[in-house]
N, C-alpha and C positions, 0 to 999 in steps of 0.2 A: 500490322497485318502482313503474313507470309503471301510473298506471290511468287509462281511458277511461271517460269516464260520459257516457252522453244526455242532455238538457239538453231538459226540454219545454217544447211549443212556445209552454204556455201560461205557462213563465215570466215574471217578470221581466227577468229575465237574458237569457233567448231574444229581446224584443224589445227591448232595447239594442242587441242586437248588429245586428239584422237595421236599426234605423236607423241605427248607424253604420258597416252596409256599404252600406245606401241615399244616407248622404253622400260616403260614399268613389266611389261610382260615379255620382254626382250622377244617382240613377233612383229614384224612387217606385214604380216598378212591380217594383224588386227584392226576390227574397223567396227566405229561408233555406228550403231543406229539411229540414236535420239538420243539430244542431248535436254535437258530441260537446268532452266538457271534459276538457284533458289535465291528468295532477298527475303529476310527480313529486319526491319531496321532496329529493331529491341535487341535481336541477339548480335548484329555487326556493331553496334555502340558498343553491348557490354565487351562483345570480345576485342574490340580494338583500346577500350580502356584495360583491358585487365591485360593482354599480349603487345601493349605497343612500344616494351621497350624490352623487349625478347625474342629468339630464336621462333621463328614459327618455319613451318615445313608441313608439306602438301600432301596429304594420305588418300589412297584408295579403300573405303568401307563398305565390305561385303551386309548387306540388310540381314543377311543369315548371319550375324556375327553382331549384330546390334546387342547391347545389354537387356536383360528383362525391363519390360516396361516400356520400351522405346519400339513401336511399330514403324514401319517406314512412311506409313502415312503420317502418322503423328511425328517422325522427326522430319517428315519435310515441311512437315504447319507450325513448329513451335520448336523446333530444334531436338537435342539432347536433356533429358532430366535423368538425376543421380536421385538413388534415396541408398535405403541401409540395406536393402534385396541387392541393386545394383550403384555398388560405391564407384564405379569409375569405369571406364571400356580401354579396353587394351587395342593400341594401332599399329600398324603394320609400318613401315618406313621405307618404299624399295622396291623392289618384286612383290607383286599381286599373287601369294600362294593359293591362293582358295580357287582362284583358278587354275594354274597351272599345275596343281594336283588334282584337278577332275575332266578327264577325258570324256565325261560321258555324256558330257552335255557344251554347245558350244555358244548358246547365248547368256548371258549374262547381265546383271545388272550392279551395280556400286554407287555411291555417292562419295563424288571428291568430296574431301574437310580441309578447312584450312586448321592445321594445330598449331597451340602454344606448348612447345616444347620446351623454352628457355633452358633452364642449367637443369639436367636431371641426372636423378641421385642412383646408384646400381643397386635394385635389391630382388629379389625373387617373387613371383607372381602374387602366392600366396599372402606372403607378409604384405606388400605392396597394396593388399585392397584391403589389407588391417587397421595398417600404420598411418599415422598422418605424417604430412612431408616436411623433413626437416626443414630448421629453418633455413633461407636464401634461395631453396630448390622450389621449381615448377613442377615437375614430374617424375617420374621413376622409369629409369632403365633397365628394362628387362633383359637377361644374357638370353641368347639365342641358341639352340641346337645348329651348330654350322653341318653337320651331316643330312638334314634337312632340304639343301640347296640340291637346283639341279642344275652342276658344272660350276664354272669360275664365274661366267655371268650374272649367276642369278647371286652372289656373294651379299652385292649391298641390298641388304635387309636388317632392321632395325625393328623392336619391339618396344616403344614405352607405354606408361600404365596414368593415365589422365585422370585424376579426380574431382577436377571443376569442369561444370557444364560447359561455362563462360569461353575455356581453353580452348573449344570446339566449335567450329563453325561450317556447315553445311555449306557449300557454294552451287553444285549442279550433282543432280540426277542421271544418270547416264544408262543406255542399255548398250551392250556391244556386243560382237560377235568374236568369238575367237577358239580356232581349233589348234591344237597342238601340230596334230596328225597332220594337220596342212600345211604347217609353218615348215615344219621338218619333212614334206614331200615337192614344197616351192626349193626349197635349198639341192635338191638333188639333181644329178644332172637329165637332162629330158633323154625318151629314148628315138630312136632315130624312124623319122616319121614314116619311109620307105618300107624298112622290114619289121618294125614294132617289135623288135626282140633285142638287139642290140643298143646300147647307149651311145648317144649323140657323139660323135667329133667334131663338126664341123655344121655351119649355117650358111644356106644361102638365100642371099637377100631373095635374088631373082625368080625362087620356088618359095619362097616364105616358108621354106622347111628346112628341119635338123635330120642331118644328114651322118650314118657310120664310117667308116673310110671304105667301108666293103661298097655300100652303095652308092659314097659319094663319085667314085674310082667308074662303078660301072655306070651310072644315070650321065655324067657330066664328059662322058670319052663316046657317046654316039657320035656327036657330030660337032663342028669346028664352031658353030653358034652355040652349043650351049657350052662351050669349052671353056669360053669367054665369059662365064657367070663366076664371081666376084664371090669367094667363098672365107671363111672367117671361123679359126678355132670359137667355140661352143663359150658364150660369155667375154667373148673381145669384139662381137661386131653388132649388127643391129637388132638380131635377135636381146641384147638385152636390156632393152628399153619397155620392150612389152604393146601389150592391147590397148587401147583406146578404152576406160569405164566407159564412157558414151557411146562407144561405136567398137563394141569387142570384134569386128570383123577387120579392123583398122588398126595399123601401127602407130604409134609416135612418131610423129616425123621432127615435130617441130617443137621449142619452149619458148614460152613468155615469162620473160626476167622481170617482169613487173609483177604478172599474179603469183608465179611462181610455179606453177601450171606445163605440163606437157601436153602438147597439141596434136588431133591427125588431123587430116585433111578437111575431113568431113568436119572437124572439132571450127575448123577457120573459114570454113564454106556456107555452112547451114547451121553451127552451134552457138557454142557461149560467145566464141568470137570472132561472131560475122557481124555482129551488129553493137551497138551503142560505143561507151568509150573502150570497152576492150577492145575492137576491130581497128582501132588506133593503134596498139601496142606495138611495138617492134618482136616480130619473130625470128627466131634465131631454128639451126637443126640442131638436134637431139644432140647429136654427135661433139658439134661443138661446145654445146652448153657444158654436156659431161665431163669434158675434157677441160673445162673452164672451171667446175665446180672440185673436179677432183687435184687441180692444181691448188685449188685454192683450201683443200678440205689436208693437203701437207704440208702448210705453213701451220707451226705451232703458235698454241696462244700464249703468251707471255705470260698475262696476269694470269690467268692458269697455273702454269707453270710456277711462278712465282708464289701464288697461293699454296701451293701444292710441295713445295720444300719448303715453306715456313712451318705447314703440319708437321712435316719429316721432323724437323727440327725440334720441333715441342714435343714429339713422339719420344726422341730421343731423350730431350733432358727429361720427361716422366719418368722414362725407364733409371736412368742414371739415379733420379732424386727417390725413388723408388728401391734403389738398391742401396743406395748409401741411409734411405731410413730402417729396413730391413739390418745394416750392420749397427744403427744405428739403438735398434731395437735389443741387437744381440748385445750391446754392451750392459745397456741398463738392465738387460737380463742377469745378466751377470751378477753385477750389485746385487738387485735383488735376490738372487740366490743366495749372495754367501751373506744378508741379511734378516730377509723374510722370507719365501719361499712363496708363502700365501700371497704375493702380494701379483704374484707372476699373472692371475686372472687378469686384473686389471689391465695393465701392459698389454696384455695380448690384445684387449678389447681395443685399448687406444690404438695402437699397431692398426690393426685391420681396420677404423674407421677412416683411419690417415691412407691407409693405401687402396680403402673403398673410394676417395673422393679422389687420389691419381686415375685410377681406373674409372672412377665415372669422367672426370677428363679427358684421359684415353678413347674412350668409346665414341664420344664427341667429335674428337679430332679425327679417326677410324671414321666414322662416320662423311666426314666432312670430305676423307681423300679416299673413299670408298665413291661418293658422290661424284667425285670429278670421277674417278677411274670408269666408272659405269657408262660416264657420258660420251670418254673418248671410246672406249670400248663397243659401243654401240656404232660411234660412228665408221670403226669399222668392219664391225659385222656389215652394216648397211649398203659400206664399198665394195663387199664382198658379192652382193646379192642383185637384185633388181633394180636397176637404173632409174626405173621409172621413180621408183619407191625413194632412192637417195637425190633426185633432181626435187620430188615434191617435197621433200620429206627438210632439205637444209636449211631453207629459210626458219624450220622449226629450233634446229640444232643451235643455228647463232643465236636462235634467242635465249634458249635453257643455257647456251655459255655465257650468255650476256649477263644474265639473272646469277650464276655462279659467280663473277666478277665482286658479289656484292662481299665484302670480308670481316663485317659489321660482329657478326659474333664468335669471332675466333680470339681465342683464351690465349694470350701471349705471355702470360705470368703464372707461376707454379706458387700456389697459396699454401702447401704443406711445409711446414716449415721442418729442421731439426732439432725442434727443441722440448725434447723427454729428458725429463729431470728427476734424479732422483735424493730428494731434500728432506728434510725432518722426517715425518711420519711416512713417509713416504706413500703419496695417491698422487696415480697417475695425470698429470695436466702438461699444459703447452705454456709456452713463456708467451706471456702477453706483451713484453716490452718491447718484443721487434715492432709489433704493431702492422703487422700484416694477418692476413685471415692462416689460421691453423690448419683449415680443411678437416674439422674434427665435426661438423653435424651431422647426426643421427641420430633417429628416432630409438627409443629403449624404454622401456621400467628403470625402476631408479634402483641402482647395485648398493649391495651392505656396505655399509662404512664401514671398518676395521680399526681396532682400537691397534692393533698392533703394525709396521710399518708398512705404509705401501708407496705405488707409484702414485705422482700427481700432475695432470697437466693445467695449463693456464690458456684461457683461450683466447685467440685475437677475435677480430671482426670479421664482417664480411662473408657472410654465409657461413660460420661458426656458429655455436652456443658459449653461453656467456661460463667464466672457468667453475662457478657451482654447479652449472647444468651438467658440465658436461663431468666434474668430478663422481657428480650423484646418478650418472647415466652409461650403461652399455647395453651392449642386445643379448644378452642371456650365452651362452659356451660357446666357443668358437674350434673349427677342428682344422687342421690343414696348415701348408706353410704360411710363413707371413706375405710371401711372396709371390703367394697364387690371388691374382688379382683376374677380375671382371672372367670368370671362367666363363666356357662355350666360344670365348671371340679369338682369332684367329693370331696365332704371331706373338713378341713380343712380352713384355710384362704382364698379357693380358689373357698369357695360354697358361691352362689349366694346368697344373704338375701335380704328380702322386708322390710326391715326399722330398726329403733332402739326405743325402750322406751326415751332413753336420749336423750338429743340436739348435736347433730353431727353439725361438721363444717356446712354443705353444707345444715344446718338446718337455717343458718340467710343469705344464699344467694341471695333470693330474695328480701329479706329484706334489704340487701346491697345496691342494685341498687337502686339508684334515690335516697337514702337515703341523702347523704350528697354533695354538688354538688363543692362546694369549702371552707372546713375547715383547720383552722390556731389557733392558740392561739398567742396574741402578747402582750408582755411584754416592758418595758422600753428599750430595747434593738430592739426589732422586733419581730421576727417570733420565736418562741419557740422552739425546737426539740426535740421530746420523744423518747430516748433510752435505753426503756426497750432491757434485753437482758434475752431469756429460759436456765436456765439449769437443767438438768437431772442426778438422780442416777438414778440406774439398774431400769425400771419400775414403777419409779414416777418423777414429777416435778415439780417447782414452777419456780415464774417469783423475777426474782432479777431486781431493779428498780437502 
């Protein structure tokens, strides 16, 4: 039985979420209205049986964006259902666009989902709601238009393509408010409260007004008492702590390091904490706290850090293993050239599934230091901005870095191996005898066998196909370098190129076809068999005959 529970505003709970929709929409002025919390216990079994030993990760889903057949009341009573109308819903990973592309309206609603993401495989939208998912993958990675984004911030966004219900799991209901227009007119500077035409320099406590230097020059030189009013460039003094929510006619004076909470006066006199156990709390001023929080907010995090160049590093050997299969590619091209010519299809096929599953690791890892980057990055937009907003807002921050600490699914091992061989008949497969996963699973129709020679690979484990599957298998033409991997994503092995100066595999593919329709060499004995076999040191190769 699905139940709905309110979730107040004075939780805990309540203000996690409301900062990590404020990060999702990279806005300090976004704020929850209602939060409602969905349970039901039939779909948090299935989903913790079928996600409990994989990648899962937190999405905001727009109700306008739900799949045919999934009403928002019906996914808040019974979850997600898939059929053949709607095979699976595509989620967002990052930035909330659906809002931040529409100015016109500033309330909103979403339901957070917990997703199983696990390993996902990179294909395009289309195929994606065709194809069933290779084997060892959970989902499909969608590339992303990066010209889309608005600025460096909104960068980390992620699209995968879910085709079990189970993957998806509803947690809470949310309406919120959020205007653009207002986010980007809080960041500006105020204008000066005296002549309302010129912008602010200067703050003084004492008028609780922002002040130009035209009139701060002539209000504060009347006379030797007001001369004596304590004035402060515009965002270095008390002006940027802000209003009391409870009492907008009231400053911040004061924080409680225990709620985490900024106080005025009224707030400690007559409010939340004049009476029961908060009225116990130790109060600290604003000022101080600030300068407590903001020393403490430039010590960096280690395991962060530390997380964060173990990606670098895997980045790197992708690209490396990446390009040494790429020359790797080009040898046994070669071969087969001055052999079969037909045989170049294949190759190409295996080529790109090999460098489909770097780049679906790529994108992971990208992903993962896209992740942290958003978070430091946020935190200092936040230093940048409203006091009030980054005192209430920290206790949130340590805990999404706390939660980032976890390092549980980061791919320390590169499963494509170098090993394209080109043997007897020659069709394309991977050496199964290292006995490591080949990174050769993909979804396909099953490709002509060729009487005449081609390439052949042999496939290891581990989220591969077994070496018939994957002999009898590719995804229909391929166009483009070998080396254009995971296009639309940013940087890297994993940015789109429009060609090469040099002859790429998939430079004699057309050439291939129809070229040779049934070649043999026969000798006193019969039919001949050519088995050449590649081998590779570190970033080079020749053909041993």
């Amino acid at each position: 039985m699905s139940e709905k529970t309110p979730l107040s505003s004075s939780s805990p709970q309540f203000a996690y979420l409301e900062y990590f929709l404020q990060l999702c929409l990279h806005a300090s002025s976004a704020r929850l209205l209602t939060v409602h919390a969905l349970s039901n216990p039939h779909n948090t079994v299935q989903f913790e049986r079928r996600c409990r030993d994989i990648l899962t990760l937190d999405t905001w889903v727009d109700p306008a964006h739900f799949p045919p057949g999934n009403a928002e009341e019906e996914v808040v009573r019974r979850g997600f259902v898939f059929s053949a109308n709607a095979p699976g819903i595509r989620v967002g990973i990052g930035a909330i666009r659906s809002a931040q592309q529409d100015e016109t309206k500033t309330v909103h609603k979403a339901i957070l989902c917990k997703v199983g993401i696990g390993r996902a495989y990179m294909n395009d939208p289309d195929n994606a709601a065709r194809e069933p998912l290779p084997e060892g993958y959970d989902s499909y990675y969608l590339p992303v238009d990066r010209e889309d984004t608005d600025g460096n911030h909104n960068d980390y966004y992620h699209e995968y393509f879910i085709s079990s219900a189970a993957q998806v799991l509803p947690m809470y209901l949310v309406q919120y408010e959020y205007d653009p227009v207002k986010e980007r007119r809080i960041r500006e500077k105020p204008q000066c409260d005296n002549c309302e035409s010129a912008l602010a320099d200067f703050y003084c406590a004492a008028d609780s007004a922002n002040l130009c230097k035209k009139c701060d020059t002539q209000l504060h030189s009347a006379n030797k008492l007001v001369s004596r009013h304590i004035r402060t460039p515009i965002g270095k003094g008390m002006d940027v702590f802000g209003h009391c929510r409870h009492h907008p006619d009231k400053l911040f004076e004061f924080f409680c390091s225990q709620c985490h909470v900024p106080v005025c006066v009224h707030c400690k006199m007559v409010g939340h904490h004049s009476s029961g156990e908060a009225a116990k709390h130790k109060l600290v001023s604003v000022a101080e706290a600030y300068q407590t929080v903001m020393s403490d907010a430039q010590v960096p995090d280690n395991i962060l850090a530390s997380r964060k160049q173990a990606i670098d590093n895997q980045l790197a050997s992708l690209s490396a293993r990446a390009k040494s299969l790429d020359k790797h590619a080009a040898a046994i091209q070669q071969q087969i050239e001055d052999i079969y010519k037909r045989a170049m299809a294949e190759l190409k096929a295996i080529t790109k599934r090999k460098i489909d599953v770097l780049a679906s690791d790529e994108c992971e890892l990208r992903r993962q230091a896209g992740e942290i980057a958003r978070l430091e990055q946020f935190l200092t937009y936040q230093q940048s901005g409203d006091a009030t907003h980054f005192l209430f807002s920290w206790a949130r921050h340590q805990q999404l870095r706390q939660e980032l600490h976890d390092f549980k699914f980061f791919r320390d091992s590169i499963d494509v191996q170098l090993d394209i061989k080109c043997s007897g008949g020659i069709n394309v497969l991977v050496d199964s005898d290292r006995g490591a996963t080949s990174g050769l699973s993909a979804p396909g129709s099953p490709a002509k066998r060729y009487l005449a020679p081609s390439v052949k690979s042999r496939a290891g484990g581990g989220g591969a196909d077994d070496a018939s599957t994957i002999a009898r298998s590719t995804r229909g033409s391929v166009t483009g370098s070998p080396n254009k991997l995971a296009p639309g994503t940013r940087g890297g092995m994993a940015a789109a190129t429009n060609g090469s100066p040099r002859r790429a595999p998939v430079d004699f593919f057309s050439e291939a076809l129809g070229a040779l329709d049934e070649i043999s060499t026969t000798g006193a004995a019969g039919t001949a068999e050519y088995a050449s076999e590649l081998s590779f040191g570190e970033g080079e190769g020749y053909i041993s005959d």
